[in-house]
C-alpha positions in Angstrom: 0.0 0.0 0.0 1.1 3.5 -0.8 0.1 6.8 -0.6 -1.7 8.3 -3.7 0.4 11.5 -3.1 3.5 9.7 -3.9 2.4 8.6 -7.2 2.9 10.2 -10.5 2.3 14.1 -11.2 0.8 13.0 -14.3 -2.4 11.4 -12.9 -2.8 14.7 -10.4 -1.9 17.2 -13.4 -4.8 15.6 -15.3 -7.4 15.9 -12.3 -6.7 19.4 -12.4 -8.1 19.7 -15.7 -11.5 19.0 -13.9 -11.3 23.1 -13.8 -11.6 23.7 -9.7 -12.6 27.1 -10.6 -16.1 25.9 -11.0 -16.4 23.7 -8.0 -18.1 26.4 -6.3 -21.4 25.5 -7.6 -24.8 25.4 -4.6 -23.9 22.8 -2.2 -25.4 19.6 -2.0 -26.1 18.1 1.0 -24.5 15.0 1.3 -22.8 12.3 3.8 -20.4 14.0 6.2 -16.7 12.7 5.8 -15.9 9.9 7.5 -12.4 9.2 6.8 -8.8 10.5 7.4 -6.5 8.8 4.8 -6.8 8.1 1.5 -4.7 5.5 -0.3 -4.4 3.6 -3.5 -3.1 0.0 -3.3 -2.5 -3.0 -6.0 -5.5 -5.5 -5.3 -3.9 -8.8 -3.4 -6.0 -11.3 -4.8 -6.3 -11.3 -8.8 -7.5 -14.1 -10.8 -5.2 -15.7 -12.5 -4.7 -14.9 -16.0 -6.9 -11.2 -15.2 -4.4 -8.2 -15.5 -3.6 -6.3 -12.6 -5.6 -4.0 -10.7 -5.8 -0.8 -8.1 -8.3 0.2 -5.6 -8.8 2.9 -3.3 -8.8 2.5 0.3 -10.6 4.9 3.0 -8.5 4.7 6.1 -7.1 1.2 4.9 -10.6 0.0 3.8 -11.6 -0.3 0.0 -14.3 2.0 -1.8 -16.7 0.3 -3.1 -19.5 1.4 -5.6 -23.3 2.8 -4.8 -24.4 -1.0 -5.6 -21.7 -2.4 -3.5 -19.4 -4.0 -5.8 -15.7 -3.9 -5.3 -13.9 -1.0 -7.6 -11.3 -2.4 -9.3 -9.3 0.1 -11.5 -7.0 -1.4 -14.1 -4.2 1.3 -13.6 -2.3 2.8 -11.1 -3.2 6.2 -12.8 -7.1 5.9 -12.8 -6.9 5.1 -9.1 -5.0 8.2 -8.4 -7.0 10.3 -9.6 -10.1 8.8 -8.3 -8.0 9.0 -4.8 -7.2 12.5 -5.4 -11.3 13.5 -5.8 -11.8 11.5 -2.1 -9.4 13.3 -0.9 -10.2 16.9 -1.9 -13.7 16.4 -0.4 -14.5 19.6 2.5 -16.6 18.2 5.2 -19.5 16.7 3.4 -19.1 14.1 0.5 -21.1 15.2 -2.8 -21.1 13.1 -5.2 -21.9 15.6 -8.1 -18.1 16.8 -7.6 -16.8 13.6 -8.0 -17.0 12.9 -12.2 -14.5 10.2 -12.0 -15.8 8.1 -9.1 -18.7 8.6 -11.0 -17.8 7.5 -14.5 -15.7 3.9 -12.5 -18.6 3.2 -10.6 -20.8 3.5 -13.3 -18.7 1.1 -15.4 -19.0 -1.5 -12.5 -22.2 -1.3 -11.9 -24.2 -1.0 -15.2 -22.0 -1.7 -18.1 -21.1 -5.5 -18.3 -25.2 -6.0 -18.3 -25.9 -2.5 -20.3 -24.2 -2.4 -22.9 -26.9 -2.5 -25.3 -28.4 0.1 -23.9 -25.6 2.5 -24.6 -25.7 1.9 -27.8 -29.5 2.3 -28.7 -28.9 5.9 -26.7 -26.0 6.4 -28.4 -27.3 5.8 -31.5 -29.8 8.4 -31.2 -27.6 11.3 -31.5 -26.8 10.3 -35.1 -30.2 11.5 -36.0 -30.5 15.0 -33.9 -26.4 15.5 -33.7 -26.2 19.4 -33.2 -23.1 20.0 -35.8 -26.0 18.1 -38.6 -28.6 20.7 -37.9 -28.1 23.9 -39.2 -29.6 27.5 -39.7 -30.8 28.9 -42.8 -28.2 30.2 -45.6 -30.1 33.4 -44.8 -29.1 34.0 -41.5 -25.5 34.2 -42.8 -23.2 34.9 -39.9 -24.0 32.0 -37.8 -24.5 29.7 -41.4 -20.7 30.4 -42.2 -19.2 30.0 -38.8 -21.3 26.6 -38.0 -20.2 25.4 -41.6 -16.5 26.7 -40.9 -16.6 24.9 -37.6 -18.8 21.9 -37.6 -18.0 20.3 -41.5 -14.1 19.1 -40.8 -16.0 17.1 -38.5 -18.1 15.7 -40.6 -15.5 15.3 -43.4 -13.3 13.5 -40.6 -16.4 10.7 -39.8 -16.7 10.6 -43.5 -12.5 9.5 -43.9 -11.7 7.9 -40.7 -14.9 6.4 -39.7 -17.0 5.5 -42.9 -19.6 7.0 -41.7 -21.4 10.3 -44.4 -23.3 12.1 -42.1 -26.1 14.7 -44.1 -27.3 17.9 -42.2 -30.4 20.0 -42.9 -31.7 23.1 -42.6 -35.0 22.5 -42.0 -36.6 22.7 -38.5 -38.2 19.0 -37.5 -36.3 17.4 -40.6 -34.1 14.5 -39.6 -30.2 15.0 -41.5 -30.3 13.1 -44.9 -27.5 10.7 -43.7 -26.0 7.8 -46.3 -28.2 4.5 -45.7 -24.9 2.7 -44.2 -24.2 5.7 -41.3 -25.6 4.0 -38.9 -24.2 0.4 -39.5 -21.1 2.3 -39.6 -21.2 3.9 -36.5 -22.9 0.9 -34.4 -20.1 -1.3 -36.1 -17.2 1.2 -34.7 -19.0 1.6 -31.0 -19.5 -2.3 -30.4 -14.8 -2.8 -30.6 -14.9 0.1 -28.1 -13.9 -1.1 -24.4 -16.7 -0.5 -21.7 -14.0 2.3 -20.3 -13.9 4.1 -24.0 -17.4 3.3 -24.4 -18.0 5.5 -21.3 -16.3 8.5 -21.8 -17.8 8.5 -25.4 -21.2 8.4 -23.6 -20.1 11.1 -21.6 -18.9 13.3 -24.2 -21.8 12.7 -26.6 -24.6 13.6 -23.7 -22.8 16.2 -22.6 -22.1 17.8 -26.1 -25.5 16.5 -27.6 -23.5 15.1 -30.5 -22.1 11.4 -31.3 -19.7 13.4 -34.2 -18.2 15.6 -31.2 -18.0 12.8 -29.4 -15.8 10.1 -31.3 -13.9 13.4 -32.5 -13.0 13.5 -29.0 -12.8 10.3 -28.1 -10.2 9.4 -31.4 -8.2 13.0 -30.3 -9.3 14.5 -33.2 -10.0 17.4 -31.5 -8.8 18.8 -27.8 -11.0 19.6 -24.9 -11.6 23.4 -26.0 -12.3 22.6 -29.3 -15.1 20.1 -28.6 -16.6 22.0 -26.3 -16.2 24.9 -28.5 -18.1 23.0 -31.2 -21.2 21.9 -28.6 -21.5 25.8 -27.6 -21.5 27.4 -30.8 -25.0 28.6 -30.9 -25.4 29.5 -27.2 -21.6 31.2 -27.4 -23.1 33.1 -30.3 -26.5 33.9 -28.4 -24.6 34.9 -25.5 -22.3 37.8 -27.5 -25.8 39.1 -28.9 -28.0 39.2 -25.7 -25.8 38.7 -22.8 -25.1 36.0 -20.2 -28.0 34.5 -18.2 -26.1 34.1 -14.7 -26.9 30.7 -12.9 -27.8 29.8 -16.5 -25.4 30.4 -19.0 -22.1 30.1 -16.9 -23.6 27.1 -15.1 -23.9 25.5 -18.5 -19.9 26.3 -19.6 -18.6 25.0 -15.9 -21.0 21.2 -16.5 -19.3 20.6 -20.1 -15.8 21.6 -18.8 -15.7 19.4 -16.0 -17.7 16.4 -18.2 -15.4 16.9 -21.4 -12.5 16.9 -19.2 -13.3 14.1 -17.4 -14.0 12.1 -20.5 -10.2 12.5 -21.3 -9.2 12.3 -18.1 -10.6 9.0 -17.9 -9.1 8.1 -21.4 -5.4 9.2 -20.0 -5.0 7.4 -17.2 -5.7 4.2 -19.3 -2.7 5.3 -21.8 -5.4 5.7 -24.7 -3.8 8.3 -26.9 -4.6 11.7 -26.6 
């Protein structure tokens, strides 16, 4: 066993990413804290033939997940980072500050049996994906900067992915898509991994877009950029009327800390980015 503060930089560097600027959101009431150290640790007993794996211990006790099964992290990294989020807790535990023990316990609890389900939600974002749906040519500013912005991203899906996305103008109109998009795309998300798998859900929700999403998941594009491309509109709305506070900035702060813990979560596996 080992402290989590003597591990690598790199996992602590990338939980900063999280943005702690815009942790001061309303509290939540939650469970006071009921712990003084937090470690990470290899887990003694591994199968054999099962790769190694990492937990996170509470004063010397493992974490487990809201449905009670044990956590077990498949890098060093991961559990640092998850650590590092236990261990920056105040004096009450709120769980809607915690996107990584959220995204690991989430894997352990629902994916292995859910799959399925990910991708039939997934899936839906190919039809209403926000870089597909576009205004009029009339309203020229917003026309130009959404196609500046929003077709490399297409053209990318189109050369890396197989998959010729449509778009459309027209308000209630689905996005003319090629008849093999979806095959396509359900093909590519069935080889993902249930931890790439999750952070793609992540980033799609969060960015209302599947395109945004694999961009991000693929490093295609960074952090700033996807998020970028999931605000255009509202960014856009906000220069003409203003920002809506408790609206508006509340809105910018969730994608950050999602879109950053999408990669986050990617990182600490060493996939890419």
């Amino acid at each position: 066993m080992k402290m989590f503060r003597k591990s690598t930089c790199f996992a602590r560097n990338l939980l900063q990413m999280r943005g702690r600027r815009h942790l001061s959101a309303p509290s939540r009431k939650g469970i006071k804290r009921f712990y003084n150290e937090v470690t990470v640790a290899p887990v003694a007993s591994v199968e054999p033939g099962s790769d190694a794996a990492w937990q996170v211990l509470l004063d010397g006790r493992p974490i487990k997940s809201p449905a009670r099964a044990s956590l077990r992290l498949p890098t060093e990294d991961l559990a640092t980072v998850v650590a590092l989020e236990w261990d920056s807790i105040g004096e009450l535990i709120e769980p809607h500050l915690m996107p990584m023990m959220t995204a690991v316990s989430t894997i352990t609890d629902h994916m292995p049996k859910n799959r399925a389900l990910y991708y039939e939600e997934l899936m839906k974002y190919l039809d209403t994906d926000t870089i597909c749906i576009r205004v009029p040519a009339r309203e020229k500013e917003l026309h130009e900067l959404q196609t500046e912005t929003w077709d490399p991203l297409i053209e990318w899906m189109s050369a890396t992915l197989e998959c010729r996305l449509g778009t459309t103008e027209a308000l209630g109109k689905r996005p003319d898509h090629d008849p093999e998009a979806r095959t396509k795309a359900a093909a590519h998300l069935s080889e993902l991994n249930d931890f790439e798998l999750q952070s793609l859900f992540i980033f799609t929700t969060v960015c209302k877009s599947l395109t945004i999403g694999l961009a991000l998941l693929h490093g295609e594009i960074g952090i700033e950029e996807g998020i970028a491309a999931a605000r255009l509109e509202e960014e856009i709305q906000i220069e003409q009327w203003g920002m809506v506070e408790g609206g508006h900035d509340v809105d910018r702060a969730h994608i950050s800390v999602q879109v950053a813990s999408g990669r986050v979560l990617l990182r600490t596996l060493g996939e890419g980015m």
